[in-house]
Each structure stands twice: as C-alpha cells, then as structure tokens.
N, C-alpha and C positions, 0 to 999 in steps of 0.2 A: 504494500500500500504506500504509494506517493505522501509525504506530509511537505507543506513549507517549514524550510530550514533557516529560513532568515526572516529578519524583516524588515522589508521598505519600506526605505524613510518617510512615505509620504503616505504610508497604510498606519490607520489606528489598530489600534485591540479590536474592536469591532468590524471593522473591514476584514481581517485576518482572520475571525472565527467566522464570519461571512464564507469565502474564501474559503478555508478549509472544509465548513461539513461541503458547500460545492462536491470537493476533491475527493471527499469518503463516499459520496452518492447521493446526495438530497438536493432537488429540484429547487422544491421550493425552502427557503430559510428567512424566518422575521425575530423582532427582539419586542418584548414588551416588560411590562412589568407584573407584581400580586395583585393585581386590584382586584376585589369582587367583579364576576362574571355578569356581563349584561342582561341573560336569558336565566336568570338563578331563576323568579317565579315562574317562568316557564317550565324550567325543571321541577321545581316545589312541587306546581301542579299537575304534573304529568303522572309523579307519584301517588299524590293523595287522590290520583281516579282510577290507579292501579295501571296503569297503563306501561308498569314496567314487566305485565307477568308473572312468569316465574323466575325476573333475576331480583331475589331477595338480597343480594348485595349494595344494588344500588337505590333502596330503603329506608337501609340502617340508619338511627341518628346521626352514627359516626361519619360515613359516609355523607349524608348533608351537612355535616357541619364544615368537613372538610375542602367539600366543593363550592360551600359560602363563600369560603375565605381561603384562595391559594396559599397567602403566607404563611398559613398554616403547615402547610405540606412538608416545610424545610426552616427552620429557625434560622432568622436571619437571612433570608432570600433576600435580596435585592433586583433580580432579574429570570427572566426567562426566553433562552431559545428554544423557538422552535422550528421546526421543519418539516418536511412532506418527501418522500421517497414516493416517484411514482413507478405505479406496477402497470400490467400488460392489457393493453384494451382488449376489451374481449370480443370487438370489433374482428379481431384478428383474427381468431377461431370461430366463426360466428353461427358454422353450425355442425349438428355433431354426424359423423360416419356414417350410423342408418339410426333405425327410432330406437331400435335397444343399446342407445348410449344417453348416459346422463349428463348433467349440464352440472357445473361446478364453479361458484362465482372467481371470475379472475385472480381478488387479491389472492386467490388459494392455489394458486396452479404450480409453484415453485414451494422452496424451502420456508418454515416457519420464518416469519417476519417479527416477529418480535423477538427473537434471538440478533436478527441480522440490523435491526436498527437500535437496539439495545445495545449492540457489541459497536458502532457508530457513533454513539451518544456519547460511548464509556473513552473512545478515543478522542472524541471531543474536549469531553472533559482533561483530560491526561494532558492535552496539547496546550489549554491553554492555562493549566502549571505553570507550563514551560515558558511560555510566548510572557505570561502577566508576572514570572518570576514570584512567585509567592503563594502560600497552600491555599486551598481553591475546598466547599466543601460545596456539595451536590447531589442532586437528586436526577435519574433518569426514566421516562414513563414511555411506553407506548401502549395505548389502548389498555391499561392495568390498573393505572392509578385512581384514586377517591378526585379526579379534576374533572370539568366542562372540558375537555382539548378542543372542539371546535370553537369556542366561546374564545377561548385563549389564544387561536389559529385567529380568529377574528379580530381578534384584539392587538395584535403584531401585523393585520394588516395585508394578510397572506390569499386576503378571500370573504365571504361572504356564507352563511346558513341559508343555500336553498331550502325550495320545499318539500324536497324529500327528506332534508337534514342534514346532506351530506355537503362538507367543505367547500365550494366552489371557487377555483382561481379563474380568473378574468382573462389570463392568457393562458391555462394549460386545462381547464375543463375541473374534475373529480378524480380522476382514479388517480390518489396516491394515499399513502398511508403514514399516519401524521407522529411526530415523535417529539417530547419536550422536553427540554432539560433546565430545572433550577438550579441558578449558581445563588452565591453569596458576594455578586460581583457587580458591580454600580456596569453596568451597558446602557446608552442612551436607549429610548424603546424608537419603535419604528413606529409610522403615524396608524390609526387604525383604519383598517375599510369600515367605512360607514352607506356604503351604499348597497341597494338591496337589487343587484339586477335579475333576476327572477319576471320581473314586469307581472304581464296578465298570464305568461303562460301556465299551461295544468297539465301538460303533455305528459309529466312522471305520476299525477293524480290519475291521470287516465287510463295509465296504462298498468296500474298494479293490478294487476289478478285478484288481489284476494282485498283490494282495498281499505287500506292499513292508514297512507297517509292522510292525516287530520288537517284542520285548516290552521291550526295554531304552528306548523312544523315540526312538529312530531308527530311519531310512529305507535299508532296499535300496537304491541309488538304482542298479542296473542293472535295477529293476526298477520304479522309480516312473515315474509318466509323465511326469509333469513334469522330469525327468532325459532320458528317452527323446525326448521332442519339441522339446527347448530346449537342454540340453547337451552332448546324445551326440550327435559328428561324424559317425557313419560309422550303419551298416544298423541298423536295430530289429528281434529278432530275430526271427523267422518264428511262434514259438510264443504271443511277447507280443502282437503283431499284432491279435489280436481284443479283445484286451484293452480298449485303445483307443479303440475305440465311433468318433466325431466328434471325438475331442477333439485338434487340433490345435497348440497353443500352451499348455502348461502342462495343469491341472488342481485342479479346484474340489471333487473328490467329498466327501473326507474334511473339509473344514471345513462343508458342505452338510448334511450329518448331526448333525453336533455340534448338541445340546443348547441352547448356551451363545448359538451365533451360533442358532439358531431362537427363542429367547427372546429374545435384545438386540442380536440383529445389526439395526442400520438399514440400509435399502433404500440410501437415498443416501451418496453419498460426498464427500470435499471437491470443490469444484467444480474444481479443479488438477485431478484425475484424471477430469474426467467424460467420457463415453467417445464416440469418434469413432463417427459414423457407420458403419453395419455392419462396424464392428472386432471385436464380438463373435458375431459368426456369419457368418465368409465364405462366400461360395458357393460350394462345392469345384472344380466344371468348370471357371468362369471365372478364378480364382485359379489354377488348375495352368499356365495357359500365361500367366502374368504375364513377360511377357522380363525379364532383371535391370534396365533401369532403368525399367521398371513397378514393378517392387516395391521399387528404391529409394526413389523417389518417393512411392509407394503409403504406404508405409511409414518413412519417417524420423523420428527425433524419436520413436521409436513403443519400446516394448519385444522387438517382434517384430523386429526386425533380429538381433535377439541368434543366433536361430538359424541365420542368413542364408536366403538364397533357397533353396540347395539343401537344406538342413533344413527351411522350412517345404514344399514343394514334396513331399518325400517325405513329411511329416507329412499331407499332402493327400489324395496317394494312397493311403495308408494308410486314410484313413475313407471313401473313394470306393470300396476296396475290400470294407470294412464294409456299407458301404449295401445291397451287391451290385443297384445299380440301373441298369439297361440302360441309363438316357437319360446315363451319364455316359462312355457307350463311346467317343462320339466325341471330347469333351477328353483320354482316355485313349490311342487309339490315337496322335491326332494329337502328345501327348507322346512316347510311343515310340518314335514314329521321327522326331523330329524334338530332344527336347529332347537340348542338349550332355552334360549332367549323368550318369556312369552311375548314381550310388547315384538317382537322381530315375526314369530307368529302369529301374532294378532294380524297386523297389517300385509304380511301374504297372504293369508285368508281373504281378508277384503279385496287384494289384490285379484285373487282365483275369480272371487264375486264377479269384480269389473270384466273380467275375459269372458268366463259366461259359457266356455264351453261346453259338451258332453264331456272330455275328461278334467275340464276343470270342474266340474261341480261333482262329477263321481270322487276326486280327490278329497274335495269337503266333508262329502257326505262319511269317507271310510274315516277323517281324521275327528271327525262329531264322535265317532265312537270310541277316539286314544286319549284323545284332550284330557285333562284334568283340570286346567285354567281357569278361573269362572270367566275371567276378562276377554281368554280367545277364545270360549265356548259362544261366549257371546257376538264376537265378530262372525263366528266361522258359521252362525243360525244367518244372523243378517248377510253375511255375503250368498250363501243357497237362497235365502229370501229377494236377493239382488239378481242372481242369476236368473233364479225363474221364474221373476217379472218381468226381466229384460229382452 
C-alpha cells in the first residue's frame, strides 16, 4: 500500500488526511465535527412506531442516547472523518444466467467490507501519528456503531438523505459504503450539504415491491427486503413472499431507479470490493443443500454470513418458490425431508405450494406425514391448500 512520505509545504494536516484515505480507497472523504445529528427526531420516531422491527439494538436507551450526542462516542473528540468507498453497480451484472439464479444486493458480491474499510480507517488513523507528530486517540465505525453515519455523511457535506434513505452524492450517485472515524484532533469541518435534490421524484417509492418507503425517509423495515433476507431471524411473512422476486441477500431496487446513480453511478467499484465469483447470482437448487460447512467455507470473509445459513437457505426457497419452476422440485423435496432447519423447511414447503405440481404436492403430502414441527406442519397444510387451489 502507497502512503505519502513527506509533506508539502503548501499541504495542511487536513489536505494530507484528505489525500491519503484518497490513496487507501475512498471516493468520497469530508470533515465535520460532534454536533447533534439533524434527523435525531426522525430517528426518535421511527423507533417509538417500531418501525425498526426486529433490530432490538437500535432501541436500546443506550443506543439513543449515544446517537443524541456523537461526542459521546469518544471522550474528547474534536473531529470526524468521514468517507464512502464505492462498490460495484449492479448495473453491471444486471441480470442473472437463467430464472434459477438469485439476485444478491451488490455491496455483497466481494469480500466482507467492514473488515476492509475498518482495516483503512485503522491506517488512517496510524498515519496521521505520524504526519500531526503527537499521540492521536480514536474511534473507527462502519455501519456498527451507536451513530446516525448518514446524518454525519450529511453533515461533512458529502451528500444528501434521499428518499429511500440512502446517502446521495451529487456527483457519484449511492453505491458506496460509508466509514467514520473520531479523532481527538481540532480538523476544520467541511461546509455541510444543505440541499435536498430529491425534487418531486418517487421513482424508488414506486418501484419497491413490497412498499416499505415512508414519506418521512425512512424504511418499514418489517417490510423492506433487505431487513427481510439479512436481519429478520425467524419466517418472512406469507403475504411479502412474492414480493421478493430472486432476490436473496439484500436488495438493489430503489437505488437502481434513482436518477442520480443512472447518471453518475460508475459500473466499477474499488477493486477491495470486487466481487467473487458467482456471488452475485447463486444458483438457487444447488445453494439450498449447501450443509453448514459448505456455506461456511463457501462463504467467509463474505457479507453473507450475516444472515447465517438458515436465513440465507430460507431466503432460497423463497425465490425457488417465485420461479415456480418444476426443474427445482428435486433440491426442494430433497431439503424437506432431509434439511435439520424447521424455519429452512417451513418455506420449501411453501415453496413446493407455489410450483403446484403433481410431484410437488405428492412430496407434501408424504412429508404431512414425517413432520413433527407444528410451524412446518403448518406451512406444508397451506402450501397442498395453495397447490390445489391453484
């Protein structure tokens, strides 16, 4: 990895940590300071109408208290960088092999990113020791910490809160992935975006599936998909199900539409994030009977662990059921009655439902009688009740 070794005369401290994250990978970089986040009752009420789901973390007192008030995060903060690593439009791969492949939201198609912009931040920090000669204490986040980071990305100037909620830069679109770091170091801050180019359009309202985005700019998230296939532990509910389409791991729709990334979104992304081998389109059949250290293996270091096996695995079935394509009956059955998982057989079952064949529903009918579940007992009466109404 390149660092600057010197410093010209005519570069500040802050030109130089400018500069530098530049040279480790990050697109976009701004400077601001603690201040309380603009959008805090935004947040306040997003929670107090539940609309965070089931992430019970972001709840907690602790957690709003700490999102109140940045300065909290790091005693003696004086300043925050931050920056944006962009990853790979999914432009670029835009659609998948045949129907029995899934869709996997872009920032996931390479190596875990919060290792690699974590391990960025940490060199950050390290350099400018060196550069400000004197000990440096600090704080590194991405997408982990008790912060607002969009609120804070906004605040340094970097972009704006569209309304789907995602960061928007004025000259490079969304897809990047945002990283902060508190020092305890006076850095003048950068001015803030104050402006809201969004205008009248609805194009990402319109085109969510399962219509999540609220008029306040925020997300349903019992209804987003990207909540639904990544952080929600237990069953996706029966009715969202079609919603879904292929799309396994997260979701791309509402940035796909946007204006902003069709005009300035670039194809490539840093080469840190560049994506694994058919990571972004698995083959649904062969993925469902992945045993757990298949898809540990398969998958480490990856962003997709997040869900674990039994989430992505039900997120599988879920689009194998979508396809309603006969040639996936045999990975289906053979999970049925074999995978350990009930929620992973719960939604094959449904799955079998949606295909509707004569061996998919002779399949139900033989597993009506192995079941023990009450949960997949229950799925696998309404999928024959789905079948043969259908």
């Amino acid at each position: 990895m390149a660092f600057l070794l010197y410093l010209p005369q005519k570069m500040n401290l802050k030109e130089l940590i400018r500069q530098l994250a530049h040279e480790v990978g990050f697109e976009l970089v701004g400077f601001t300071h603690p201040s309380p986040p603009p959008h805090l009752e935004t947040y306040l009420n997003w929670v107090a109408q539940g609309r965070h789901a089931g992430m019970a973390y972001l709840a907690t007192s602790r957690a709003q208290e700490l999102r109140a008030d940045p300065a909290r995060i790091l005693p003696g903060v004086q300043s925050i960088l931050v920056v944006g690593m962009r990853y790979f439009n999914p432009a670029r791969h835009s659609t998948p092999p045949t129907p029995l492949h899934g869709k996997v939201a872009a920032y996931a198609w390479g190596k875990d990113y919060h290792e690699i912009i974590l391990e960025r931040l940490e060199q950050i920090a390290h350099r400018i020791k060196t550069l400000n000669g004197a000990p440096l204490t600090y704080r590194a986040y991405t997408d982990t910490g008790p912060i607002l980071e969009r609120d804070i990305t906004m605040q340094a100037g970097l972009g704006w809160i569209g309304k789907n909620t995602c960061l928007i830069s004025p000259r490079h679109g969304s897809y990047f992935l945002l990283g902060v770091l508190f020092v305890d170091l006076k850095i003048d801050p950068d001015p803030p975006f104050t402006t809201d180019q969004c205008g009248k359009c609805r194009r990402c309202i319109e085109a969510c599936p399962t219509h999540c985005i609220l008029p306040d700019r925020t997300i349903d998230s019992s209804r987003c998909i990207s909540y639904l296939t990544i952080e929600n532990k237990g069953s996706i509910p029966a009715d969202l199900r079609p919603a879904l389409g292929n799309q396994v791991f997260g979701c791309d729709i509402c940035q796909q539409v946007c204006p902003w990334n069709l005009c300035f979104g670039k194809l490539d992304g840093s080469p840190h994030l560049a994506p694994h081998p058919e990571q972004p389109f698995p083959h649904l059949p062969t993925e469902l009977l992945l045993t757990p250290q298949q898809f540990k293996e398969k998958y480490q270091a990856t962003p997709l662990l997040r869900s674990k096996r039994r989430g992505f695995l039900r997120n599988l079935a879920v689009a194998l059921g979508n396809t309603r394509d006969p040639q996936s009956i045999p990975a289906l059955l053979t999970c049925l009655n074999h995978e350990e998982e009930p929620l992973v057989r719960a939604h094959v079952a449904w799955a079998l439902g949606q295909i509707g064949t004569p061996l998919a529903l002779k399949g139900l009918h033989e597993a009506l009688q192995q079941e023990r579940d009450p949960a997949v007992l229950d799925e696998i009466r309404a999928a024959i009740q789905s079948a043969q109404s259908g």
